[in-house]
C-alpha positions in Angstrom: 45.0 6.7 -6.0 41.4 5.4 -6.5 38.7 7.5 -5.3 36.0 5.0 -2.9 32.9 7.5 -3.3 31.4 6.3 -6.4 30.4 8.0 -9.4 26.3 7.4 -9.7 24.9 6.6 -13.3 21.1 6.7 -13.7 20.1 4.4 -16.9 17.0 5.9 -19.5 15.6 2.9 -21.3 16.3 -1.4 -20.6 15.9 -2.8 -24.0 18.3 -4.1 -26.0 20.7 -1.9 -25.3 20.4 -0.3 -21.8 20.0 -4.2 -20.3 23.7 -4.7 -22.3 25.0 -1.7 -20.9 23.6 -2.6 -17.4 25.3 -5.8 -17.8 29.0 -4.7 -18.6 28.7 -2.2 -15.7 28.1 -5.4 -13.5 30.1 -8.1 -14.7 33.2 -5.5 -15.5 32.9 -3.5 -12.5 36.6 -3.8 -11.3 38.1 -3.2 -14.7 35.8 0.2 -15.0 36.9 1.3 -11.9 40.1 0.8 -12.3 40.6 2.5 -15.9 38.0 5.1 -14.9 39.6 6.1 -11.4 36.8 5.7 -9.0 33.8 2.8 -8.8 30.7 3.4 -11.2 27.6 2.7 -9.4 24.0 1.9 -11.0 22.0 4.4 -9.0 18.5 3.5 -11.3 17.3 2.2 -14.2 13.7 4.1 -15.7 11.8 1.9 -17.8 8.3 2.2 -19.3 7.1 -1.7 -18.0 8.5 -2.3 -14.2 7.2 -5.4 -13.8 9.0 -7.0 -16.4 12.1 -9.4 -15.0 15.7 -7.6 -15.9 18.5 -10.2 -14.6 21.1 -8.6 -12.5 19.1 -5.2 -12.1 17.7 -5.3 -8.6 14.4 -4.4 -8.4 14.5 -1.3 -6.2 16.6 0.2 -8.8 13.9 0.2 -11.3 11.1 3.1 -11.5 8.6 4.3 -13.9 9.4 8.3 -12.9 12.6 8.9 -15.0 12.0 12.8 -14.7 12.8 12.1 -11.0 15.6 10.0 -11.4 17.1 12.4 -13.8 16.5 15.3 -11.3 18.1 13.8 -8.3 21.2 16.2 -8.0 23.3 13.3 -6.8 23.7 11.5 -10.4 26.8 11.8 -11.9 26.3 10.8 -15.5 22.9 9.7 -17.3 22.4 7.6 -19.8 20.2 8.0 -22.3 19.0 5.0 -24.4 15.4 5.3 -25.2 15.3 7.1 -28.4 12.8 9.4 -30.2 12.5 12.9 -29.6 10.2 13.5 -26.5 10.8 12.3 -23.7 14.3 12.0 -24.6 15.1 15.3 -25.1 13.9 16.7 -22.5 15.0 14.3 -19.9 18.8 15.1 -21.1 18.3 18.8 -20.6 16.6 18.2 -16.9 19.8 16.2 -17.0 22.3 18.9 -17.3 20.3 21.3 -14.9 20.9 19.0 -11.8 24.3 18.6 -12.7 24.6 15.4 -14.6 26.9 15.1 -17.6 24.9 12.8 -20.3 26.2 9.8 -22.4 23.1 9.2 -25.5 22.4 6.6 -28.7 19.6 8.9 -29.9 20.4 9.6 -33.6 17.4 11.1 -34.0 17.2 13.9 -31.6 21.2 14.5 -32.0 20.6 15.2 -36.0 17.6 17.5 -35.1 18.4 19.3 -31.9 22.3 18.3 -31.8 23.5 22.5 -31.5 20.6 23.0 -28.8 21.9 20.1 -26.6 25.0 20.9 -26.6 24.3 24.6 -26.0 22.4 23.1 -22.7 25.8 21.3 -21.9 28.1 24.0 -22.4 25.7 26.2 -20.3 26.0 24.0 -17.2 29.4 23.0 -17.9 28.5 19.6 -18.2 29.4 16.7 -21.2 27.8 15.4 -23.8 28.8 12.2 -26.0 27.3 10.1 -28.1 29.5 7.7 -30.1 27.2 5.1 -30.2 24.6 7.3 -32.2 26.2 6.5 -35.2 27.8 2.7 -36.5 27.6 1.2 -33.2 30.8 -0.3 -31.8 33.0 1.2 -34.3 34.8 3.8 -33.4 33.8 6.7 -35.3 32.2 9.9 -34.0 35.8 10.5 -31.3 38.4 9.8 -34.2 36.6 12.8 -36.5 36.2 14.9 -33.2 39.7 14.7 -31.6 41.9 12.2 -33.7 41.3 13.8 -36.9 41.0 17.9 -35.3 44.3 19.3 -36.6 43.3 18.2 -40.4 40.7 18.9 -43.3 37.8 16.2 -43.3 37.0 16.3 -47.4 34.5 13.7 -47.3 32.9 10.6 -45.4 31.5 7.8 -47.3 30.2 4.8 -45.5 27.6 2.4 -45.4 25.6 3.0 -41.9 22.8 1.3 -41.9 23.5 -2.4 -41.0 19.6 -3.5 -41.9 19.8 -2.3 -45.5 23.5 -3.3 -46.0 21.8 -7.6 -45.1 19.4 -6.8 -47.4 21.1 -5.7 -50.2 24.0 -8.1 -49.6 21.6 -11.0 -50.1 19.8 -9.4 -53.6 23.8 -9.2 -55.1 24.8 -12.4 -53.2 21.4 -14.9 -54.1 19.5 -12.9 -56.9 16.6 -13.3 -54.4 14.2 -10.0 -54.7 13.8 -6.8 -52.5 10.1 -8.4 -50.7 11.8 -11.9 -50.0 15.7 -10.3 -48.9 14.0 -8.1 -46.6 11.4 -10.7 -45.5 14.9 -13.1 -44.2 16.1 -10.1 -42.6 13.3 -9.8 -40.4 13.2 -13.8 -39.8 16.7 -13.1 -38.3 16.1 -10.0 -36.5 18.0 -7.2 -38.6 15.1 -5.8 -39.6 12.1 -4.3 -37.4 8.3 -5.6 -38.3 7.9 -1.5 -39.6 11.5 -1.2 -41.2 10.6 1.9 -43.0 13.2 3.9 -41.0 15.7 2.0 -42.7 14.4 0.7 -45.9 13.6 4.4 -46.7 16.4 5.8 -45.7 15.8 7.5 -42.2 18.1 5.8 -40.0 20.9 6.7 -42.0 20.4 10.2 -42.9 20.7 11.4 -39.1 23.4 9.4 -38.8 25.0 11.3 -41.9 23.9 15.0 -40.4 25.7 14.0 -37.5 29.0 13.1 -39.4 28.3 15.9 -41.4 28.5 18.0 -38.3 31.5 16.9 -37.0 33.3 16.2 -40.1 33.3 20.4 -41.7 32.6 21.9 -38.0 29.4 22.9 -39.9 25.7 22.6 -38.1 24.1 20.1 -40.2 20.5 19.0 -39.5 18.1 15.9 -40.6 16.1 18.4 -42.7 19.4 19.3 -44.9 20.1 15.7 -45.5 18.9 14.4 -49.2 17.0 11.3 -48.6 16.2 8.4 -50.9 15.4 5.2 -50.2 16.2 1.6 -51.7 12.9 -0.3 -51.6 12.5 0.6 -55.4 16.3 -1.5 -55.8 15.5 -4.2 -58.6 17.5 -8.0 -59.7 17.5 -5.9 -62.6 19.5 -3.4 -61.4 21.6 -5.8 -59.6 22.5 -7.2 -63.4 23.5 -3.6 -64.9 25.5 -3.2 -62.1 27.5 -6.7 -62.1 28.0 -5.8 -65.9 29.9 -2.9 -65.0 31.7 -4.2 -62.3 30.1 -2.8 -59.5 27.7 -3.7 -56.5 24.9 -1.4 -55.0 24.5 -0.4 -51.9 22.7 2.3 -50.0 25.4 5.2 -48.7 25.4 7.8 -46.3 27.8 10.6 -48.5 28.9 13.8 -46.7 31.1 16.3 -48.9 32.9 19.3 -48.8 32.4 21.2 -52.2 35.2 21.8 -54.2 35.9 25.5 -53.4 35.5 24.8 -49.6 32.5 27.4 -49.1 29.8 24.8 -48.8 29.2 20.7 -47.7 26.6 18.6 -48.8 24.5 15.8 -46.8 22.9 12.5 -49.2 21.9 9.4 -48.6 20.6 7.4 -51.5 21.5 3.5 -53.4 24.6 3.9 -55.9 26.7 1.5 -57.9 30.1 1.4 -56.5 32.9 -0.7 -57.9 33.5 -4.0 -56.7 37.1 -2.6 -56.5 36.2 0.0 -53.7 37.1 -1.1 -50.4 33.3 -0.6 -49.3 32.2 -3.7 -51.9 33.1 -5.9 -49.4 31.2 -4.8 -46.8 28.5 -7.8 -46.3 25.7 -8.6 -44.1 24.6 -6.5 -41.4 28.1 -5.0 -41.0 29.0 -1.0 -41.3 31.5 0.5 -42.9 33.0 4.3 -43.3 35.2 5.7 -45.4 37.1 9.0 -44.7 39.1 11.1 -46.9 41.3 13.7 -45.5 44.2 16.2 -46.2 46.8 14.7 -44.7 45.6 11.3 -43.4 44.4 10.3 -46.5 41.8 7.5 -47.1 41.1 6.2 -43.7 38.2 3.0 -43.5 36.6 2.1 -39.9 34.8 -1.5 -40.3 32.4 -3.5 -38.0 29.3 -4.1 -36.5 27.1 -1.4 -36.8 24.1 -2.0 -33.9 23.1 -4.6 -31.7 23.2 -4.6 -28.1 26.5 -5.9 -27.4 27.8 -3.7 -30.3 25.9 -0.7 -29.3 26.5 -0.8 -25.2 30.2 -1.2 -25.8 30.1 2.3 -27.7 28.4 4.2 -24.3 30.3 2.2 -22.2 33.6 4.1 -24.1 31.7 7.4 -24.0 30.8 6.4 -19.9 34.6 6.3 -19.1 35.5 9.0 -20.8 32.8 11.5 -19.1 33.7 9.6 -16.0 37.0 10.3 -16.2 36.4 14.3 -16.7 34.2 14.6 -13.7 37.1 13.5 -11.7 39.2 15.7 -12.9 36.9 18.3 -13.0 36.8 19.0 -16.7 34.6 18.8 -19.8 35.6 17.0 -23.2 35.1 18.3 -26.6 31.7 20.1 -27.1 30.7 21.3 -30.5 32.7 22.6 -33.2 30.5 24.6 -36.0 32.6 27.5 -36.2 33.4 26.9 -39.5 29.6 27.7 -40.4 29.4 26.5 -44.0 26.4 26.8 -46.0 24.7 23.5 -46.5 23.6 22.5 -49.8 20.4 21.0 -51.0 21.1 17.9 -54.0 21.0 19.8 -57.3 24.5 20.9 -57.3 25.8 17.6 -55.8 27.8 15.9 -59.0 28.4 12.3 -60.0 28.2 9.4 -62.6 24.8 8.3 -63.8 23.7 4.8 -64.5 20.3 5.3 -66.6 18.2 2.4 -67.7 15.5 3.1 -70.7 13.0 0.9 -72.2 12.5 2.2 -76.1 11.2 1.6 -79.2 13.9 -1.0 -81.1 14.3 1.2 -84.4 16.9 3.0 -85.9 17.4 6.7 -84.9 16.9 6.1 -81.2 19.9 6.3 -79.7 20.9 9.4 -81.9 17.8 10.8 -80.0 19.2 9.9 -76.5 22.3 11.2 -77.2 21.4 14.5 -78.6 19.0 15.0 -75.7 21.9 14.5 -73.1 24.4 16.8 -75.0 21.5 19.4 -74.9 21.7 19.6 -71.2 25.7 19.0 -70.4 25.8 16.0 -70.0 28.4 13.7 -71.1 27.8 9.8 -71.8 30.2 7.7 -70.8 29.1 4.2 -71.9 25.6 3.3 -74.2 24.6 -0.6 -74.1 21.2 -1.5 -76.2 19.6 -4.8 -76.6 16.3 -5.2 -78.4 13.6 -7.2 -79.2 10.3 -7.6 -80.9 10.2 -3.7 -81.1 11.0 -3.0 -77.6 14.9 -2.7 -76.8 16.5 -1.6 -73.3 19.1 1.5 -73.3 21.8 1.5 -70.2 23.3 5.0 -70.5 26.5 5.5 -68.2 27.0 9.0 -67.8 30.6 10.8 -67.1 30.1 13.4 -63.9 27.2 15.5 -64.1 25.4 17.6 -61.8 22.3 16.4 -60.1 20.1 19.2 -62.0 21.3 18.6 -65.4 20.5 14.9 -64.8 17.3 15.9 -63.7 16.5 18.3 -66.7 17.9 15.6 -69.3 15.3 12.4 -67.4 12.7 15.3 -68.0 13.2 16.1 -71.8 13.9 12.1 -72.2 10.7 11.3 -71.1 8.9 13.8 -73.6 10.6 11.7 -77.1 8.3 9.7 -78.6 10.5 6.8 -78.6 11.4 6.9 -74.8 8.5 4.3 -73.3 9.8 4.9 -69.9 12.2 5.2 -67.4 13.2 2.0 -65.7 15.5 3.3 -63.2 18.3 6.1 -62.0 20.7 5.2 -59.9 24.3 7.2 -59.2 27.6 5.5 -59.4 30.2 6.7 -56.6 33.4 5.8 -55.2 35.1 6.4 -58.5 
């Protein structure tokens, strides 16, 4: 039996996505209701510009005080669109105080005060979700809490920035540059006028503290993410990687180490074959990979932002806190009780792809080679081609350990012969 009283839901933030979401709780009212159990009513919308026109929000809805609307005791879920730290944070906390459960998108503040949220949550007994915080509509953040709880996550591996993924795409797919790829992504709207959140890698290494999180029941913050971003990605190393049979493209990698006491958080540009499953991933689409125990390989594809995308993630998170208010209970909170320690990038091993311009004479490579058996590691692969007294030296390494890469770049720069390194990029999904 439906209940008539409906459940209230204050809105934080009317851009791109909050106007979606408004939308879909207008046009697909009845359908919400009935899956949901009781009508969902827009009680207010807080925005930063009242006077601008949103169709279908009535005006008297709107307000400028979200603080207020947040605090009204009679809301019944918020939802929190607005990004950024302050006031987002703590208009979510005001939230749970007057008794509202909270639905967010805000990667940001979840990677850097995720365990202090939900501690306010848990404290007032209220919910928090956010599966559209990370890959927009796919569903991603639920299947790791609850679908996957009864096995061993061992790693995620996914491309999660949609912006970055357009922009590499068209560098492998035309041969155009990084300057002119990124300056058609912004003619089309993927990427911001200041993109540096995603060009350099921010974006995506919330998103991967968050996974991390989840994934080993392991608090995992923004600041214990390695970061590296792909505005340094050449046509050059777009070539070296076709000639090994590999694209690039820039990953969000969490892992669980080997002997299970530790995980590790990286996002960075790597060669991966064009073989692996995430190769095909093109234009501004997201993609994760997940390797379990006893699932398996398990991929989740599709659009990765946008407001359409986007809303239809909080709407999924909106029914699902709707539907535990009615029956009086709260979903899944957080799940760190596993407590690993979280490693920083030196331990972290892979495959190398090392491009070198030296001196064309013989001897070099005999050089190279003793300099990387000096520090561990193993080459997989040498290609030279010279000219004029110059020559270039691709070096593929076999698995090595982030420090012993580092040592080996380090004593390679010191030869004589060595005029420079051109680039460093890892190779994954082996």
């Amino acid at each position: 039996m439906m209940r008539t009283r409906p459940l209230k839901v204050a809105l934080l933030g009317c851009g791109v996505v909050g106007s979606e979401v408004a939308r879909i709780m207008t046009t697909h009212a009845d359908d919400l209701a009935a899956r949901i159990g009781a009508p969902v009513e827009l009680a207010g919308v807080a925005v930063r510009r009242p006077s601008k026109v949103r169709e279908g929000i009535p005006q008297e809805l709107v307000t400028t005080d979200a603080t207020a609307l947040v605090k009204r005791g009679d809301i019944d879920v918020v939802v929190e669109v607005i990004g950024g730290i302050e006031p987002a944070r703590s208009l979510i906390t005001t939230a749970f105080e007057h008794g509202a459960s909270v639905v967010s998108a805000n990667k940001a503040l979840l990677a850097q005060d995720g365990a202090a949220l939900h501690a306010a949550a848990g404290r007032h007994g209220k919910d928090l979700y956010y599966e559209a915080a990370v890959a927009g509509a796919i569903p991603l953040i639920r299947p790791l809490r609850e679908s996957l709880a009864g096995d061993k996550v061992n790693r995620v591996l996914g491309i999660v920035n949609g912006t970055t993924n357009f922009i590499l795409d068209k560098m492998d797919s035309t041969g155009a540059g990084y300057q002119e790829a990124l300056d058609e992504a912004t003619a089309l709207g993927y990427a911001e006028a200041d993109p540096t959140a995603d060009v350099e890698g921010f974006d995506a290494a919330a998103k991967a503290a968050i996974l991390a999180g989840i994934a080993f029941h392991t608090r995992v913050r923004l600041d214990d993410v390695y970061r590296e971003g792909m505005t340094e990605v050449t046509a050059a190393d777009f070539a070296s990687a076709k000639n090994m049979g590999c694209t690039i493209k820039l990953l969000a990698i969490c892992e669980r180490a080997e002997d299970g006491r530790s995980v590790t958080a990286r996002v960075h540009p790597a060669m991966i074959p064009l073989t692996h499953p995430l190769a095909s991933v093109r234009g501004a689409y997201n993609a994760v990979f997940v390797e379990s125990d006893a699932s398996g390989q398990l991929m989740f594809y599709g659009p990765g932002a946008g407001g359409a995308p986007t809303a239809s993630a909080v709407l999924g998170d909106l029914v699902a806190v709707c539907r535990n208010r009615l029956s009086g209970t709260t979903g899944p909170g957080e799940s760190a009780y596993a407590a690993l320690s979280v490693e920083g990038m030196g331990e972290v091993v892979t495959r190398y792809h090392i491009s070198l311009d030296v001196a064309d004479k013989p001897g070099v490579l005999a050089q190279v080679a003793t300099v990387f058996a000096e520090h561990g590691v193993s080459i997989d692969t040498v290609r030279q081609q010279g000219k004029d007294g110059e020559a270039s030296l691709v070096v593929v390494t076999h698995r090595a350990s982030d420090a012993a890469l580092g040592g080996t770049v380090e004593a390679l720069r010191k030869l004589d012969t060595v005029r420079g390194v051109a680039s460093i990029m890892r190779v994954e999904g082996e």
